[in-house]
Biopython code that builds the backbone (N, CA, C, O; Angstrom):
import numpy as np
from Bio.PDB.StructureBuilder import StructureBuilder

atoms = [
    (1, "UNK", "N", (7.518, 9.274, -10.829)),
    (1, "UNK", "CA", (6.834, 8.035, -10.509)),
    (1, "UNK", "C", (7.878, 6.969, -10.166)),
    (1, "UNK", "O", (8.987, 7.110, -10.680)),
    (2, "UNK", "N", (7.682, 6.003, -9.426)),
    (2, "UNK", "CA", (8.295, 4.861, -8.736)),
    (2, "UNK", "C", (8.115, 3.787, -9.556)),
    (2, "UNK", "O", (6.996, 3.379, -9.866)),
    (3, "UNK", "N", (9.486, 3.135, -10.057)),
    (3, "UNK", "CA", (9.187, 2.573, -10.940)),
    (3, "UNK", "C", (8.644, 0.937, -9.523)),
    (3, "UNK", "O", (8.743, 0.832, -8.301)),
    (4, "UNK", "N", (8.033, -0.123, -10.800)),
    (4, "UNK", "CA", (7.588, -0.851, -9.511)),
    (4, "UNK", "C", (9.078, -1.915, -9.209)),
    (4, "UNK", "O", (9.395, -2.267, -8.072)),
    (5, "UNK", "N", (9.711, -2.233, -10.229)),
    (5, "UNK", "CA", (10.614, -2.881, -10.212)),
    (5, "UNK", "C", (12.059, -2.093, -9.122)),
    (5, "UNK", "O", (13.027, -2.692, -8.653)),
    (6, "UNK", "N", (11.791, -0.942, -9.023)),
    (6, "UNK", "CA", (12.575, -0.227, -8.048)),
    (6, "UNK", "C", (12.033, -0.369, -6.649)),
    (6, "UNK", "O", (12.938, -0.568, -5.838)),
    (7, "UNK", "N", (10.874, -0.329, -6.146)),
    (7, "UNK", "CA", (10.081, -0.232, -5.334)),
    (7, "UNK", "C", (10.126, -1.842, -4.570)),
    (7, "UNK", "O", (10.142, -2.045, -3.356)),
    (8, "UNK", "N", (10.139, -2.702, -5.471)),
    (8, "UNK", "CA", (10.584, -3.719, -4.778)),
    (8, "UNK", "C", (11.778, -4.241, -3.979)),
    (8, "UNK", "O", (11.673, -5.171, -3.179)),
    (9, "UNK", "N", (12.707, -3.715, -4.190)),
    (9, "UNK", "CA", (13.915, -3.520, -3.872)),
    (9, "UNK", "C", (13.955, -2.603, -1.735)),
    (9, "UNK", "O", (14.768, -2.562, -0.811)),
    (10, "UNK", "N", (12.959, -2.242, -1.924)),
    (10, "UNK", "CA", (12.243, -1.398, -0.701)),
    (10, "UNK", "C", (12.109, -2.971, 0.553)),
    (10, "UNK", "O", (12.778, -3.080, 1.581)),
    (11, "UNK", "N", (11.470, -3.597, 0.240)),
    (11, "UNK", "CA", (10.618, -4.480, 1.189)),
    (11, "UNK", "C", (11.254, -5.017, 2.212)),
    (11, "UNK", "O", (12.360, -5.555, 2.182)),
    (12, "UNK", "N", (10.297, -4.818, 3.452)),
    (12, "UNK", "CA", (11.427, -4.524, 5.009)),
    (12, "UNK", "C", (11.896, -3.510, 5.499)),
    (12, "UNK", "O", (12.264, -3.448, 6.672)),
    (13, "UNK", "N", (11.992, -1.958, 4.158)),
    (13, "UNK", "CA", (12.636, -0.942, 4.726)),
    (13, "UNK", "C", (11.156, -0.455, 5.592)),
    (13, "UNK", "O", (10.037, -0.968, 5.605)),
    (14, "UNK", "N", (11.573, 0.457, 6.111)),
    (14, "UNK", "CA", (10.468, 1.152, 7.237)),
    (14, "UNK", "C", (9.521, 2.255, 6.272)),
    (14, "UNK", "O", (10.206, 3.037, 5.613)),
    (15, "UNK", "N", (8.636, 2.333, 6.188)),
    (15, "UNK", "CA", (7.556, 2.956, 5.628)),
    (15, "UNK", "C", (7.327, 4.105, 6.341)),
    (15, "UNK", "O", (7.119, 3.767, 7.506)),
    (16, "UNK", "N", (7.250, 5.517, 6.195)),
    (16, "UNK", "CA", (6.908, 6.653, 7.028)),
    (16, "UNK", "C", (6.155, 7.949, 6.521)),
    (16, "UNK", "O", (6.224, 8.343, 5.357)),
    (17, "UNK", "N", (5.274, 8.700, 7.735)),
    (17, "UNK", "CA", (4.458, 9.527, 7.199)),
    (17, "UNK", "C", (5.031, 10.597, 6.924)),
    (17, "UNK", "O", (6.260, 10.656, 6.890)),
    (18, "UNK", "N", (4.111, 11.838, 6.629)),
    (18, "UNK", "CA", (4.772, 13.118, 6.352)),
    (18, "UNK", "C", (5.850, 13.597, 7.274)),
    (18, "UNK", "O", (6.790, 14.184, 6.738)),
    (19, "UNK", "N", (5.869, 13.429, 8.689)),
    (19, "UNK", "CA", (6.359, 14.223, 9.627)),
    (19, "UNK", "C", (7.381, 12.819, 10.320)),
    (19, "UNK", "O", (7.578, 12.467, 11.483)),
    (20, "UNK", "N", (7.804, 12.351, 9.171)),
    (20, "UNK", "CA", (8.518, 10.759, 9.448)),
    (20, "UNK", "C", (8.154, 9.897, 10.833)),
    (20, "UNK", "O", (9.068, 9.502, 11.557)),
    (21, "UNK", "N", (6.943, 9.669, 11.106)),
    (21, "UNK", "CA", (6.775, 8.206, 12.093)),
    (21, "UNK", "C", (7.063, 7.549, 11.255)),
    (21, "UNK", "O", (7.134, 7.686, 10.034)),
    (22, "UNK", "N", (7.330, 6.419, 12.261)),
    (22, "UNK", "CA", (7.469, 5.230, 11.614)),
    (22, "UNK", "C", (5.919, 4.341, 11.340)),
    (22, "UNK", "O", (5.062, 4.487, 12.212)),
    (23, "UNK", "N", (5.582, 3.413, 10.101)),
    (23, "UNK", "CA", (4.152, 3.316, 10.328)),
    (23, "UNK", "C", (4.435, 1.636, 10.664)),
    (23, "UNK", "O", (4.049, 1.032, 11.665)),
    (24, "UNK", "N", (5.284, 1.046, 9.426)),
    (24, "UNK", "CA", (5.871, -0.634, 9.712)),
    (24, "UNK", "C", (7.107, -0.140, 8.444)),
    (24, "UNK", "O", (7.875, 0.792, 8.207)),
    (25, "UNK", "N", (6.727, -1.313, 7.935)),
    (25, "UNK", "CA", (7.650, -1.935, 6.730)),
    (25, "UNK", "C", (7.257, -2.768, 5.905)),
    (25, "UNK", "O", (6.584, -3.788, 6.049)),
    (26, "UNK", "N", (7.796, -2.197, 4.843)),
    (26, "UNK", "CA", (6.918, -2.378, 3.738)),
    (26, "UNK", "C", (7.043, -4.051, 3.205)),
    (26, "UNK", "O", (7.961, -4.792, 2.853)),
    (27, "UNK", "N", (5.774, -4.140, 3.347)),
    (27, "UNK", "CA", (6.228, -5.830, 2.484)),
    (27, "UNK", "C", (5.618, -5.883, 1.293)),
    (27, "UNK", "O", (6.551, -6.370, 0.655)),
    (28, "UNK", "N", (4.885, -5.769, 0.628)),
    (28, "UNK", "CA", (4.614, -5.975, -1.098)),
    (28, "UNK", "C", (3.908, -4.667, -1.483)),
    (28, "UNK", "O", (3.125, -3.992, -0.815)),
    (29, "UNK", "N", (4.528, -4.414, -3.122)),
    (29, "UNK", "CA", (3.749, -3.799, -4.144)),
    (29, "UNK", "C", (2.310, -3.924, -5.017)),
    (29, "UNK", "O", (2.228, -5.016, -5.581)),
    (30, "UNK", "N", (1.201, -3.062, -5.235)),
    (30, "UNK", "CA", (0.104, -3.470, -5.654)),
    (30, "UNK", "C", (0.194, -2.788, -6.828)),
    (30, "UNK", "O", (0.440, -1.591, -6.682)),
    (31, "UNK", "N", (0.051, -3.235, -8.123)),
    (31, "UNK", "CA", (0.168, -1.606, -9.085)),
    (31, "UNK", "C", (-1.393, -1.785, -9.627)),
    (31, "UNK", "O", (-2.278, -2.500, -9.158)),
    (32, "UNK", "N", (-1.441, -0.682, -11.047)),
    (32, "UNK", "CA", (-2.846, -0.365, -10.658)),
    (32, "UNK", "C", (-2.864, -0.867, -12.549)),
    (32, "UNK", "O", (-2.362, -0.324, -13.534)),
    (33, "UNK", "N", (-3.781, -2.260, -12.364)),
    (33, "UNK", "CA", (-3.396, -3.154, -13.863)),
    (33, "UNK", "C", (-4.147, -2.443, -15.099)),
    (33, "UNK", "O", (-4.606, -3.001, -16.095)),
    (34, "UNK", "N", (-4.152, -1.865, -14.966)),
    (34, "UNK", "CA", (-4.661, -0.347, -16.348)),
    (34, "UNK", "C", (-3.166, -0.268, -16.632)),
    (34, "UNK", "O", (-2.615, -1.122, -17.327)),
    (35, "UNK", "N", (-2.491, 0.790, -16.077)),
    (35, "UNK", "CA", (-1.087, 1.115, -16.312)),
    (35, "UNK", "C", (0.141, 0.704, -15.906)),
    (35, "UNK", "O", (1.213, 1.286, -16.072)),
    (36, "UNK", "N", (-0.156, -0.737, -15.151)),
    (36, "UNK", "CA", (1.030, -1.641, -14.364)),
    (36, "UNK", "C", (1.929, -0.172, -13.620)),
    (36, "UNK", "O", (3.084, 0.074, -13.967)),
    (37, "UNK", "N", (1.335, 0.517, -12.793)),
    (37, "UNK", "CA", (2.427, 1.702, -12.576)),
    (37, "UNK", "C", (2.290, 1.418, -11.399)),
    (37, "UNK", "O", (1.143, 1.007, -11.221)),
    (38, "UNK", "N", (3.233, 1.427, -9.934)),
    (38, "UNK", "CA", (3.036, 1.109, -8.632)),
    (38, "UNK", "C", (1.628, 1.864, -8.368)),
    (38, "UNK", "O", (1.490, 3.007, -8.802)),
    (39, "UNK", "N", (0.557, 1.212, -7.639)),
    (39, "UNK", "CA", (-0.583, 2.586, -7.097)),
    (39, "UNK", "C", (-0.830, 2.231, -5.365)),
    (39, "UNK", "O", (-1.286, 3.071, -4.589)),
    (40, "UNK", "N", (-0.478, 0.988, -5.003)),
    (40, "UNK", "CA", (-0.514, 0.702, -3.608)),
    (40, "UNK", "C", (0.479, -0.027, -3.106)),
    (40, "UNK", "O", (1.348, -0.528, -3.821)),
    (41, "UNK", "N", (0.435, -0.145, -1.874)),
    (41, "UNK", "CA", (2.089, -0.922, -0.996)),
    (41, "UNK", "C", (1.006, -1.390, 0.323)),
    (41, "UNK", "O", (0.007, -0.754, 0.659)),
    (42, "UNK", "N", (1.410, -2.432, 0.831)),
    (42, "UNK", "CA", (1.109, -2.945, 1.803)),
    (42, "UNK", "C", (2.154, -2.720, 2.985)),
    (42, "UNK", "O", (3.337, -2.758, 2.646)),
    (43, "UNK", "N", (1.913, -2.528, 4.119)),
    (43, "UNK", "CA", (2.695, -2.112, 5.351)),
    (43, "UNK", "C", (2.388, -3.122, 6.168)),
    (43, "UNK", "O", (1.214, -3.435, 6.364)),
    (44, "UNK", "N", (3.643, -3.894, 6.872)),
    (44, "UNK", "CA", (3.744, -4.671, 7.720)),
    (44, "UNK", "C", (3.171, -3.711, 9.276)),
    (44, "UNK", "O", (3.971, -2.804, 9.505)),
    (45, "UNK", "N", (2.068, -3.758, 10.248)),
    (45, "UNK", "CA", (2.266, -3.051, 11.152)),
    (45, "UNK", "C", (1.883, -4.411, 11.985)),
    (45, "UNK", "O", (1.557, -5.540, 11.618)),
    (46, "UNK", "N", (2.142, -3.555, 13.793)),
    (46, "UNK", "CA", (1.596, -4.605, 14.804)),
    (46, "UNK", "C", (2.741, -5.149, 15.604)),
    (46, "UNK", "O", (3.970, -5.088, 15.588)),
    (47, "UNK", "N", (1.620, -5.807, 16.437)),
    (47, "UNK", "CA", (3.019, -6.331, 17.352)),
    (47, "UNK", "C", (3.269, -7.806, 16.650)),
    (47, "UNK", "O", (2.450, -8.458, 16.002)),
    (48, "UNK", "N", (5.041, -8.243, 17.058)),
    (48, "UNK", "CA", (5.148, -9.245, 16.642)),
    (48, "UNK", "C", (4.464, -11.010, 16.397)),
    (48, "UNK", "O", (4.672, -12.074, 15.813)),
    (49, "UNK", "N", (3.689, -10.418, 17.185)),
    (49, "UNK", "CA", (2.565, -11.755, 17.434)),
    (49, "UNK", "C", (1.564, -11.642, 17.368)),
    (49, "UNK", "O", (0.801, -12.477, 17.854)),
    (50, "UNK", "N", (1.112, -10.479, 16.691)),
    (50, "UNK", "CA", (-0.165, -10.044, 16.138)),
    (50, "UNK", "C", (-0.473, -8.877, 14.790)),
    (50, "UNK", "O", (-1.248, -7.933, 14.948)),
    (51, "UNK", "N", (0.354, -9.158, 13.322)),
    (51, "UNK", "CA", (0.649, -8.253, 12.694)),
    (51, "UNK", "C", (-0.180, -8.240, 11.651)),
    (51, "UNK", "O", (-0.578, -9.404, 11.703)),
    (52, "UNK", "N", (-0.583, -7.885, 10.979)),
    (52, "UNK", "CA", (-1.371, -7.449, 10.110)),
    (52, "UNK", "C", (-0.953, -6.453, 8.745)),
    (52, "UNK", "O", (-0.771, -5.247, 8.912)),
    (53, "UNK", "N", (-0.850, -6.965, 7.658)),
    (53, "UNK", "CA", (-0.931, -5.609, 6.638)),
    (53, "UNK", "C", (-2.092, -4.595, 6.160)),
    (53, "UNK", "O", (-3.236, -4.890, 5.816)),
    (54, "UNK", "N", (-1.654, -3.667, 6.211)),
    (54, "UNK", "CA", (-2.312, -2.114, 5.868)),
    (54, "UNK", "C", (-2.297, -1.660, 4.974)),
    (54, "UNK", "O", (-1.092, -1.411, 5.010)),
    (55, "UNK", "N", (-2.690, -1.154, 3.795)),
    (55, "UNK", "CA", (-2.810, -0.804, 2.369)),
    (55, "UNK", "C", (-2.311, 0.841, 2.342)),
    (55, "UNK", "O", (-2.853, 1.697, 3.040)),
    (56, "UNK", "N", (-1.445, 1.049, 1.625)),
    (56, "UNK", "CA", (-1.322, 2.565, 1.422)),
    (56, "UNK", "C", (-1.073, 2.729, -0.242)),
    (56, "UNK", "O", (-0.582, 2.018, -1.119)),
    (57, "UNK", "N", (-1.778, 4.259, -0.170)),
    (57, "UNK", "CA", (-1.723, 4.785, -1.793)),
    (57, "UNK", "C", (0.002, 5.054, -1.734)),
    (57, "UNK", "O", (0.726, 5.120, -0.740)),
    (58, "UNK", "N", (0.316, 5.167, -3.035)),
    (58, "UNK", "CA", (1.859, 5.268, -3.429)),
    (58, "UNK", "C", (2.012, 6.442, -4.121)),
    (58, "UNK", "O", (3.132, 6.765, -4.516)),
    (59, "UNK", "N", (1.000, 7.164, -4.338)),
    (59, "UNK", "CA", (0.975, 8.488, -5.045)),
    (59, "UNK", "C", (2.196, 9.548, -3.927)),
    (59, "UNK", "O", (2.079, 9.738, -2.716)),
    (60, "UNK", "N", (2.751, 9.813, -4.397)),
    (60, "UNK", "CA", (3.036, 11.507, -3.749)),
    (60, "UNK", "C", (4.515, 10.292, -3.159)),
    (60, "UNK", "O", (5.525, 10.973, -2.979)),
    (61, "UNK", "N", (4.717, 9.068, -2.924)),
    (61, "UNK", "CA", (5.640, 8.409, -2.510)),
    (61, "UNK", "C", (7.069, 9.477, -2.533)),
    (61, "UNK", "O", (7.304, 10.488, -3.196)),
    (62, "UNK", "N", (7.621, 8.970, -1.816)),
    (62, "UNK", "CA", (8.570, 9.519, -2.019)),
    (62, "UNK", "C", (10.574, 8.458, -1.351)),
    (62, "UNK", "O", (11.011, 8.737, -0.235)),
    (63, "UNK", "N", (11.184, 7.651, -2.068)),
    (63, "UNK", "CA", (12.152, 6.900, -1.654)),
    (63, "UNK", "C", (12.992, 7.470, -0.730)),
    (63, "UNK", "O", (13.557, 8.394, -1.316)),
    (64, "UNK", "N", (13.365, 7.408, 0.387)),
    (64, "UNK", "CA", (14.724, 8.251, 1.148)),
    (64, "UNK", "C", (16.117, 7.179, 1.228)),
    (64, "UNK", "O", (16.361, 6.258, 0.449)),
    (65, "UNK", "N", (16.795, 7.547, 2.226)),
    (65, "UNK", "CA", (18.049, 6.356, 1.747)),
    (65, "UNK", "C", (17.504, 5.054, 2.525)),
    (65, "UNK", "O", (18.079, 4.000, 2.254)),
    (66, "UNK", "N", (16.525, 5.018, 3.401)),
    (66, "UNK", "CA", (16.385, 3.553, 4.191)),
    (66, "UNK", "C", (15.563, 3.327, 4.064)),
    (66, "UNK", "O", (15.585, 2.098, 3.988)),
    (67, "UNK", "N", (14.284, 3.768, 3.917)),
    (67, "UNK", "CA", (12.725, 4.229, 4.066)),
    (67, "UNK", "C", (12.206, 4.464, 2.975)),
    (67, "UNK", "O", (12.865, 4.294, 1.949)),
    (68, "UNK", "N", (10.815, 4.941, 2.927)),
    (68, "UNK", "CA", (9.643, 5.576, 1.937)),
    (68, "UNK", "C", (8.961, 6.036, 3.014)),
    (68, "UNK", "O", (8.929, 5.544, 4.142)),
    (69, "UNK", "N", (8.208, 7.376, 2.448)),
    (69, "UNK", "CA", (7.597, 8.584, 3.026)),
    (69, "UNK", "C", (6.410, 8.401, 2.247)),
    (69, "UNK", "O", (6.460, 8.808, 1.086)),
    (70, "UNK", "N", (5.508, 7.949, 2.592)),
    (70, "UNK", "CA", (4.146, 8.560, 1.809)),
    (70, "UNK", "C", (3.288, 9.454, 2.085)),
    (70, "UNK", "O", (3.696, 10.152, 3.014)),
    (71, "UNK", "N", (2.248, 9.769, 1.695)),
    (71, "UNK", "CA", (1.464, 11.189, 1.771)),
    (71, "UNK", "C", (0.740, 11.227, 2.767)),
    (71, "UNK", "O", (0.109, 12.213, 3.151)),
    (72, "UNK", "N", (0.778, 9.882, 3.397)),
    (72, "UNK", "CA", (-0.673, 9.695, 4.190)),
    (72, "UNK", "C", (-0.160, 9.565, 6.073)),
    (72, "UNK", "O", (0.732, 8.915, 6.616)),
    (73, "UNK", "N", (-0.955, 10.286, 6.490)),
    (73, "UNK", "CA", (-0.586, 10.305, 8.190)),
    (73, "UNK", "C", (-0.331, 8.800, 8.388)),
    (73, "UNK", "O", (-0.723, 7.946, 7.593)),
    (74, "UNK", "N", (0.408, 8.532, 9.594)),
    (74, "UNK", "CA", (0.160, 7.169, 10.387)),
    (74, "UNK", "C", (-1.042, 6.503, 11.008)),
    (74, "UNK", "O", (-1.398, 5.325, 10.993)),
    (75, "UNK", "N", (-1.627, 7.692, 11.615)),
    (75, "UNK", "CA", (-2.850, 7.327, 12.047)),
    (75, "UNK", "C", (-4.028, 7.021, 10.507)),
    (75, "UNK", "O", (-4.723, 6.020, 10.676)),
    (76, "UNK", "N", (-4.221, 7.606, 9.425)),
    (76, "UNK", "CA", (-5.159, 7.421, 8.535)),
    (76, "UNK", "C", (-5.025, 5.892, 8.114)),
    (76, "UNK", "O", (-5.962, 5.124, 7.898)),
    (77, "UNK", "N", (-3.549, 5.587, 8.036)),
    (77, "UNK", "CA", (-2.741, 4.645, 7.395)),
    (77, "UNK", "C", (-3.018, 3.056, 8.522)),
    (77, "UNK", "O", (-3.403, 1.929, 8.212)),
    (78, "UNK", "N", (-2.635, 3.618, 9.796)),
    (78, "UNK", "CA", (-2.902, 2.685, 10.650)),
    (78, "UNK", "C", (-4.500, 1.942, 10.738)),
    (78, "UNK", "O", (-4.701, 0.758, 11.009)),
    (79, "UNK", "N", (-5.478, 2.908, 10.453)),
    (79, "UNK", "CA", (-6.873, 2.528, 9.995)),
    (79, "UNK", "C", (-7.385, 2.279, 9.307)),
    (79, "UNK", "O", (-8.599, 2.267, 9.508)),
    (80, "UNK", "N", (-6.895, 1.909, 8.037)),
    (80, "UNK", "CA", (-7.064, 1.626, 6.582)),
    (80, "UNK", "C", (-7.341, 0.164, 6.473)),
    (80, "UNK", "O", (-6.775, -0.672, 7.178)),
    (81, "UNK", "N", (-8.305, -0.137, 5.487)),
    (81, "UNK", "CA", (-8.285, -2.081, 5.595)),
    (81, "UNK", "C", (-7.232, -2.861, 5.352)),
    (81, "UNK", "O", (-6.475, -2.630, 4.410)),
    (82, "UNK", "N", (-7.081, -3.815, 6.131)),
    (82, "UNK", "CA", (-6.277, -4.494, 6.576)),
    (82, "UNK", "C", (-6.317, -6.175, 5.833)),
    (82, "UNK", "O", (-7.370, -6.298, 5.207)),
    (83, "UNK", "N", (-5.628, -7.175, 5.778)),
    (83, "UNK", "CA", (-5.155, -8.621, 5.478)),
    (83, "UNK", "C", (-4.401, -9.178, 5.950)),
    (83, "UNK", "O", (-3.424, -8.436, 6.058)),
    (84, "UNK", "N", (-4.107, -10.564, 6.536)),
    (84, "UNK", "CA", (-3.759, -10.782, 7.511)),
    (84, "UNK", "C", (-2.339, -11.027, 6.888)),
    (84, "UNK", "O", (-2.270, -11.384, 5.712)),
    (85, "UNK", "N", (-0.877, -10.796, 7.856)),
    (85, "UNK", "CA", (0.112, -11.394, 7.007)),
    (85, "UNK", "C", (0.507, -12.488, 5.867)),
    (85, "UNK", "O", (1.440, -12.309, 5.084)),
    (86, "UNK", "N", (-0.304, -13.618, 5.876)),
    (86, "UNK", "CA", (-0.685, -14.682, 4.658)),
    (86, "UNK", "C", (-1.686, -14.379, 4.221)),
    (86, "UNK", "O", (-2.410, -15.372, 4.280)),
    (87, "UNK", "N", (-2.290, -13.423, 3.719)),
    (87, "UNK", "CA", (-3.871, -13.565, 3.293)),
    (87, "UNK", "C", (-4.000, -12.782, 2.212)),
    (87, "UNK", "O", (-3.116, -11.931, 2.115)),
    (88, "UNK", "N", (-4.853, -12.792, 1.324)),
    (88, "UNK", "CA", (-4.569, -12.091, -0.188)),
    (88, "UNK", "C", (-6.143, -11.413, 0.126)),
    (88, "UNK", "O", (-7.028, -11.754, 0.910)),
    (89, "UNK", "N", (-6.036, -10.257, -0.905)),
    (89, "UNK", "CA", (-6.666, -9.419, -0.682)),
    (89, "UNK", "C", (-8.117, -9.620, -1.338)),
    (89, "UNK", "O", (-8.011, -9.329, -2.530)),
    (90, "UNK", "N", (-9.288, -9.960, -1.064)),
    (90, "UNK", "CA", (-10.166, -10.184, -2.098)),
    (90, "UNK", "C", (-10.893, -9.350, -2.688)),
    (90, "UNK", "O", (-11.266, -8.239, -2.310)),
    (91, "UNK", "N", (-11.085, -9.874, -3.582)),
    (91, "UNK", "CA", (-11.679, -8.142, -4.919)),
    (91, "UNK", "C", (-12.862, -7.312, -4.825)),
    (91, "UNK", "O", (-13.113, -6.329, -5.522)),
    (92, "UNK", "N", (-13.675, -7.881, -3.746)),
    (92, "UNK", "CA", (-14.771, -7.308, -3.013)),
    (92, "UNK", "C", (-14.665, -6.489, -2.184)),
    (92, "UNK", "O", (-15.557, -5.699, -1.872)),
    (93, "UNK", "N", (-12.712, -6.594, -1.327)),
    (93, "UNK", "CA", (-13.082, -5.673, -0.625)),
    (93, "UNK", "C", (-11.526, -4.252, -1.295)),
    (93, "UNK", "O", (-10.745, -3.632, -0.573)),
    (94, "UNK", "N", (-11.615, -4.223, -2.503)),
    (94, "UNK", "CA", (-10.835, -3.260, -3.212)),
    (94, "UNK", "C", (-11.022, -1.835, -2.867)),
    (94, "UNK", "O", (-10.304, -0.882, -2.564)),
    (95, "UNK", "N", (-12.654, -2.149, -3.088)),
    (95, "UNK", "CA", (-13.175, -0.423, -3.422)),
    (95, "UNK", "C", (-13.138, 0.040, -2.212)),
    (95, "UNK", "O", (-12.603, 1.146, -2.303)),
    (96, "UNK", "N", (-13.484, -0.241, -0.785)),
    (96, "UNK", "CA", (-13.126, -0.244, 0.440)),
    (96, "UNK", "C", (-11.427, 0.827, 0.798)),
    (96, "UNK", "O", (-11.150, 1.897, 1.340)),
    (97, "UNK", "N", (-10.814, -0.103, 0.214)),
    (97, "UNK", "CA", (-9.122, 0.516, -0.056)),
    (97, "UNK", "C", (-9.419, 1.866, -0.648)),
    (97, "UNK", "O", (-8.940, 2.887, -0.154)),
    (98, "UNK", "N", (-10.170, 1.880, -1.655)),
    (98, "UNK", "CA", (-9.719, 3.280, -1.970)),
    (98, "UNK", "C", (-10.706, 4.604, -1.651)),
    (98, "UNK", "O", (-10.451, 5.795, -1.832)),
    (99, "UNK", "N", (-12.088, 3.894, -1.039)),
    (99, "UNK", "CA", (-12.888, 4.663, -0.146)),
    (99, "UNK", "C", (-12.038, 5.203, 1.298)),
    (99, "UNK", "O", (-12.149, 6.364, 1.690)),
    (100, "UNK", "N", (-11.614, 4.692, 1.652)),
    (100, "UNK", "CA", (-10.891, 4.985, 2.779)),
    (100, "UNK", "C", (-10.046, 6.216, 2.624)),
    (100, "UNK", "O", (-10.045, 7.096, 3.484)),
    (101, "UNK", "N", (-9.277, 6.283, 1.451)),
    (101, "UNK", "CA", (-8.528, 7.900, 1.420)),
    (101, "UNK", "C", (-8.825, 8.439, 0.679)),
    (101, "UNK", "O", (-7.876, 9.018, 0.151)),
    (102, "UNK", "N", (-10.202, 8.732, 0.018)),
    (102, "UNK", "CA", (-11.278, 9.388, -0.526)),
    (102, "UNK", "C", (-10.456, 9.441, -2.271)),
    (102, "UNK", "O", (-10.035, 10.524, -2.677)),
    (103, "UNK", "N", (-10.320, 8.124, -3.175)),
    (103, "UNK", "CA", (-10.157, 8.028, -4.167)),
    (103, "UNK", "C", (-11.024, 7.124, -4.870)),
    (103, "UNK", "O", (-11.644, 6.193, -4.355)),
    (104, "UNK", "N", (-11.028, 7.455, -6.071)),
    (104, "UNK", "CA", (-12.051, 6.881, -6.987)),
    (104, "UNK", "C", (-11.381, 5.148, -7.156)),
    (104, "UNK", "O", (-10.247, 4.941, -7.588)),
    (105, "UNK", "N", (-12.214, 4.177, -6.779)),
    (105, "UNK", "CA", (-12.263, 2.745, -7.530)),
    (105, "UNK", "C", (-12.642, 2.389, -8.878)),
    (105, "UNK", "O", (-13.752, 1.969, -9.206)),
    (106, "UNK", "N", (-11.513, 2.608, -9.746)),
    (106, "UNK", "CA", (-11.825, 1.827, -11.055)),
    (106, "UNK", "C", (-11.884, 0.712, -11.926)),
    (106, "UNK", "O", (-11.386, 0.694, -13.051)),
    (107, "UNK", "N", (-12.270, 0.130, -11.590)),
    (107, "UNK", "CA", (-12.496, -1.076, -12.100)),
    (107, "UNK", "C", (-12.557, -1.206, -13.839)),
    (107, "UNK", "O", (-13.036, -0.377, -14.612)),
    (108, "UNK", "N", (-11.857, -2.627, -14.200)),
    (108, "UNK", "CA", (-11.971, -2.201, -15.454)),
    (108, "UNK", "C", (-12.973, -2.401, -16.063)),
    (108, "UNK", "O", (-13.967, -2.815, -15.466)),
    (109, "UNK", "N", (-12.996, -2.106, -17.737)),
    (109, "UNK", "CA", (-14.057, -2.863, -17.965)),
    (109, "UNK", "C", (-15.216, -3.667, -18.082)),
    (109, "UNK", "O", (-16.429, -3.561, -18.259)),
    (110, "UNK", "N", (-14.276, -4.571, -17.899)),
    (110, "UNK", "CA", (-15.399, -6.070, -17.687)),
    (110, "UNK", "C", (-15.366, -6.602, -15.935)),
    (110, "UNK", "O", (-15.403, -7.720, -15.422)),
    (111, "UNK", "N", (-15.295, -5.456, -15.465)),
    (111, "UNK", "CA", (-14.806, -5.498, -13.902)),
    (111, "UNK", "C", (-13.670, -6.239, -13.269)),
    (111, "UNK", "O", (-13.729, -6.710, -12.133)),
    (112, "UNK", "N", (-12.203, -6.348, -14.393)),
    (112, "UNK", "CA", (-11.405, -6.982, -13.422)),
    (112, "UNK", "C", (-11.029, -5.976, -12.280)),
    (112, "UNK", "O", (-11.527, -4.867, -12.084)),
    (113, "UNK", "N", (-10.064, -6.590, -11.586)),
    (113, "UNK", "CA", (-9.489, -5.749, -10.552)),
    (113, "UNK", "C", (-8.526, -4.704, -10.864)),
    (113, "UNK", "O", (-7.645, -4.795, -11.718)),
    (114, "UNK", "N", (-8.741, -3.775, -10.164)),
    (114, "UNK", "CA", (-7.885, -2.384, -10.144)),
    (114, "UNK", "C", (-6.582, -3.038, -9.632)),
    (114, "UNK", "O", (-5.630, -2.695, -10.332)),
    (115, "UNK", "N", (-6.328, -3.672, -8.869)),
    (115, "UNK", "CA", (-4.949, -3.700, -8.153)),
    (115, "UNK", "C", (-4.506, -5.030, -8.331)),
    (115, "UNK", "O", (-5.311, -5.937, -8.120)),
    (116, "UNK", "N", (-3.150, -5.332, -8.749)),
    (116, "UNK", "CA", (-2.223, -6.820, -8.516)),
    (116, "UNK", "C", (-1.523, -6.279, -8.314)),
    (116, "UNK", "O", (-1.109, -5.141, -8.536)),
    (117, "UNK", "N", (-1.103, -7.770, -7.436)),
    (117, "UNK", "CA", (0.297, -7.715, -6.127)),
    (117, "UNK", "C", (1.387, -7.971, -7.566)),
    (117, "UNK", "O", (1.201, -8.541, -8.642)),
    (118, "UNK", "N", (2.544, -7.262, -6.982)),
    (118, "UNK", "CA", (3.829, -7.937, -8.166)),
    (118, "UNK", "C", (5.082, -7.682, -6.914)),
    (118, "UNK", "O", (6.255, -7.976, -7.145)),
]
sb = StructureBuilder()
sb.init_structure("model")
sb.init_model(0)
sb.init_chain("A")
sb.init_seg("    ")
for serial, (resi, resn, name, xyz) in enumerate(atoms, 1):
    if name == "N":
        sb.init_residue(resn, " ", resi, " ")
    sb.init_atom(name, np.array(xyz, "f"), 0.0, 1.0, " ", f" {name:<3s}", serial, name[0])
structure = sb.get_structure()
């Protein structure tokens, strides 16, 4: 597992799929506030004057010397819900995130949120 405090240390490097495309670069960590353990990363993609972040699971992650490799194609990744470079993610549209690469949304308890940015 990735620790998250390591993972930050990442941001800007290039983010890539199994078969190494490039997808963007990574700009923030989401961990998953049950176990504060990294569970999502946001990806800078787009053109420079029109960019957008992309949500990816961090499971199966994997660090290389410049980069991170995650589990998930470019294309799945490239279609995944999106926030605009300043824009925070709202908690309505969570479960969305993890419908998208066919994982369970858990919410806690008293329904806080599954995911904070750190």
């Amino acid at each position: 597992m990735i620790q998250s405090a390591d993972i930050r240390e990442w941001c800007d490097h290039d983010v890539v799929d199994p078969k190494g495309r490039k997808i963007g670069a990574l700009e923030a960590v989401y961990v998953d506030t049950t176990t504060d353990e990294p569970a999502m990363a946001t990806v800078r993609t787009g053109l420079p004057t029109r960019q957008r972040l992309v949500f990816v699971p961090l499971d199966e992650a994997i660090v290389g010397p410049d980069y991170l490799k995650v589990a998930y194609s470019k294309g799945q990744v490239r279609k995944a819900p999106s926030i605009d470079t300043d824009g925070v993610l709202p908690a309505e549209d969570e479960p969305a995130i993890f419908q998208h690469y066919g994982m369970a949304y858990r919410p806690g308890t008293k329904g806080e949120r599954q995911l904070a940015r750190r």
